[in-house]
N, C-alpha and C positions, 0 to 999 in steps of 0.2 A: 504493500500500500504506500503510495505516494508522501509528499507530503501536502500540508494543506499551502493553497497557494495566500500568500502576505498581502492585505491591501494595501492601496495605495496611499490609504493615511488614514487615522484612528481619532475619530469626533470624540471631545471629552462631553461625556453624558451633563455634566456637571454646566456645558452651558445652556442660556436658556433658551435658545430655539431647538437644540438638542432634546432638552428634558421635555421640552413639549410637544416632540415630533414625536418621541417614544410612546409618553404617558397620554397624550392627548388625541392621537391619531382612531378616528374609526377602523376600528377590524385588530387592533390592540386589547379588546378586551381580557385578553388572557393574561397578557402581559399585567393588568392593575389587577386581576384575581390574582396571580401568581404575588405578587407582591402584597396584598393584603394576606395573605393567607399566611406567609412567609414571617409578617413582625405582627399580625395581631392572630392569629392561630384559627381562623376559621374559613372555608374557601368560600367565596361572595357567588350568589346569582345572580342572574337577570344583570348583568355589570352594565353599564347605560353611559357615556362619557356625555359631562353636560357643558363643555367649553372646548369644543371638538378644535385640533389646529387645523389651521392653516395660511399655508406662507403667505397668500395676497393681504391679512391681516397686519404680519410685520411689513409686507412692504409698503402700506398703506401710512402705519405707524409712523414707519422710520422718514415718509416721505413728508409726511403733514408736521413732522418734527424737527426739521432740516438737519436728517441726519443724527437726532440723537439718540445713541445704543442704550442712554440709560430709560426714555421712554418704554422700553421694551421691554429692559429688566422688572421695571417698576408696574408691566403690564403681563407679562406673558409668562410669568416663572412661578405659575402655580397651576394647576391642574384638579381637576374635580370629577367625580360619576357617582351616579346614584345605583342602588344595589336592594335588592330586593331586603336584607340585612340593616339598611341603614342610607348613610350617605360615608363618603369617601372625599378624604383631603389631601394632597400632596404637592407642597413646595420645597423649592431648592434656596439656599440661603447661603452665597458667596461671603461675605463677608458682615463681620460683627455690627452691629446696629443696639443701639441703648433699649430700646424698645421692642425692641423682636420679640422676646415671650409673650410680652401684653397683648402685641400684635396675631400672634398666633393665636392667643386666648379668644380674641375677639372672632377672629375669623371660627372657630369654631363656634361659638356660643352664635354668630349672627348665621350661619347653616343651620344649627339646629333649632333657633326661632322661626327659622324661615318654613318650616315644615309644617310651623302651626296653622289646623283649619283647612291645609291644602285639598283635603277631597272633602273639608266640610264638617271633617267629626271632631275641629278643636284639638284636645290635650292626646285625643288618639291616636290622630295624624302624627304627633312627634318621633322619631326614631333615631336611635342611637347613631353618633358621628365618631370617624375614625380620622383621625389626622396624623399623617407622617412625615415629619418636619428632616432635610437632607442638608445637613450642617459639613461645610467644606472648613469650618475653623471649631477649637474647642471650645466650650461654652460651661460646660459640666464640669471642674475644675477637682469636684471633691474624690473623683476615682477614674480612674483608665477603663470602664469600660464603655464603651462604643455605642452602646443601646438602651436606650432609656424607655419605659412607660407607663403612661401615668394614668389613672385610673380615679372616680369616685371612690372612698371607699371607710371605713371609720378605723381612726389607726392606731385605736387601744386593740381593739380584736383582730385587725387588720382583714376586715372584710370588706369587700366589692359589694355596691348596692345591688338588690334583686336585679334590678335590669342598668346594664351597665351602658349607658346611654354618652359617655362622654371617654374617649380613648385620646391619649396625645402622647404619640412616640416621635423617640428622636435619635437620629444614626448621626455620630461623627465620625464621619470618613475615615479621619486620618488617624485614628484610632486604630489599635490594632487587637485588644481582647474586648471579653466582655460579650461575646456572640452569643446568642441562644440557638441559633442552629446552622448547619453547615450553608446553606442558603441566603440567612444573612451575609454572609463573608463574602457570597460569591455576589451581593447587587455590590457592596461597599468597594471589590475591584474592577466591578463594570462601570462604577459611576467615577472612581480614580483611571479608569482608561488602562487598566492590569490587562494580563492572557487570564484568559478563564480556563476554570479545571475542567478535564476531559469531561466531567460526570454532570455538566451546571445542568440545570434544567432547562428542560425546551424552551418556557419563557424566558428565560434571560440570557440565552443564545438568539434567540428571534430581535430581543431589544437590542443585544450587539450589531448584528445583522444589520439592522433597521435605519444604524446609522453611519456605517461603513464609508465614506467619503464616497466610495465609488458606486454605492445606491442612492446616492442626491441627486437631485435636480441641480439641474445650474443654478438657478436662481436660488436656492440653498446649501451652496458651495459658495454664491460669493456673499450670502447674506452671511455664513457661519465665521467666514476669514475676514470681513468687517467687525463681526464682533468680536472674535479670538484677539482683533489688534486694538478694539476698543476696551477691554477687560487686561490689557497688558499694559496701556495707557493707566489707566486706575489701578490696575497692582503696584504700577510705578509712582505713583501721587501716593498711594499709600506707605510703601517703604519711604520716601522722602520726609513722610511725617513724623514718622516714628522715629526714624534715624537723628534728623534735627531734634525731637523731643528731649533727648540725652543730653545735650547739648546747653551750655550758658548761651543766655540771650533768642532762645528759640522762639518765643512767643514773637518776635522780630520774625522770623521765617514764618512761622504761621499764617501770618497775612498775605505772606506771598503763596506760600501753599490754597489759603483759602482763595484768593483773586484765581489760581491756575484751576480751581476746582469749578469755580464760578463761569468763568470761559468754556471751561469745558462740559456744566449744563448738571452738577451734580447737585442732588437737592440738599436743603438745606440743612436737614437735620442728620445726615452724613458728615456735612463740611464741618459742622458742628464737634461731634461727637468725635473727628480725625483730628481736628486742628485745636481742639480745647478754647476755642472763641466763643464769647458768647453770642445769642441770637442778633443782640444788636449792632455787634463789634460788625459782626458778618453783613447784616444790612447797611452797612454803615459802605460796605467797599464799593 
């Protein structure tokens, strides 16, 4: 037997027209059962994607925004479907943000109000929400492992309510124990851009597959390498901040970090949160 032949370049899952060609694409469905089943332990029916992609979207995006990749991020790097079990939440989260728990919070909590009265029976209508947050920096600081989740549940007896109506896990990539099953490990090197083991399961060989450089469309081949070089630009605004921060007299680069951040269309409660300025300092440039 041969060998398998090498593509010609390897999409990191981790960006966001990547993760939403995967997880948001019709005829994927298996691909978000495989992964629900995988971090919260039950296999989904009827899986139903309710913010289906597609690329005229970002190029719609990126055009009505002259061009800017973080409209994108800020739109398209979350993924959703409904399931006979519930509903189903999945965002990718590059980099650290002051607010991102809360933010997650909400987003959950405003899904599973959204269910109330939909066919008209009120508090019956409601069903349990699964949300799986894909952390590329570490957040969790008190242990190395990789997989977190979180549950209702009362934590003298440490019991889960009768109907466990509210889930929120969370994979840090760059983590390397802490796995609850051999399956976990293998999405955590599919979404780091790793070789996958001989054995990965069909879904998560299909979602390799799926984004193969050499199964794109042109028009997402060059929307992917516009934003590989737009997310290289802000990795490099961010190491510039950090590196000056060690530094006597930083708050002096600050402002220049914050003006390059500000040209370049990043919002504001980033610029914030990178450059240690305040809201007004920042209005102020």
């Amino acid at each position: 037997m041969g060998k398998l032949k090498t593509t010609q370049k390897r999409v990191k899952a981790t960006g966001d027209l990547a993760f939403k060609k995967v997880f948001g694409s019709v005829g994927n469905e298996d691909i978000i059962a495989g992964l629900v089943n995988d971090f919260f332990g039950f296999e989904p029916t009827g899986v139903v994607i309710t913010n289906p992609y597609d690329i005229k979207v970002y190029d719609k995006i990126l055009k009505d925004s002259g061009g800017d990749f973080t409209k994108l991020s800020q739109t398209l790097n979350d993924v959703g479907a409904e399931i006979i079990n519930g509903s189903f939440i999945a965002e990718m989260q590059m980099n650290k943000q002051k607010l991102f728990l809360a933010r997650t919070l909400y987003y959950v909590f405003s899904r599973y109000c959204a269910n109330y009265a939909r066919n008209g029976n009120k508090y019956d209508d409601l069903r349990p929400v699964y949300s799986l947050n894909i952390l590329c920096e570490t957040w969790f600081d008190m242990d190395e492992c990789a997989v977190k989740l979180f549950h209702l549940y009362d934590e003298y007896d440490n019991i889960k309510m009768p109907i466990d109506y509210l889930s929120v896990a969370f994979l840090e990539i760059e983590k390397t124990t802490g796995y609850r099953n051999k399956h976990q490990e293998c999405w955590k090197r599919f979404f780091l851009g790793e070789d996958l083991p001989p054995d990965v399961p069909v879904y998560i060989r299909k979602a390799e597959k799926y984004i193969d450089f050499a199964n794109l469309g042109k028009e997402e081949r060059r929307m992917i390498s516009l934003e590989e070089k737009a997310r290289a630009d802000y990795e490099s605004v961010i190491s510039t901040a950090k590196d000056d921060g060690r530094e006597e007299g930083a708050r002096l680069r600050s402002f220049d970090i914050a003006r390059n951040m500000i040209d370049k269309g990043y919002p504001a409660s980033e610029i914030e949160v990178i450059t240690g300025l305040s809201e007004e300092e920042i209005k102020s440039l």
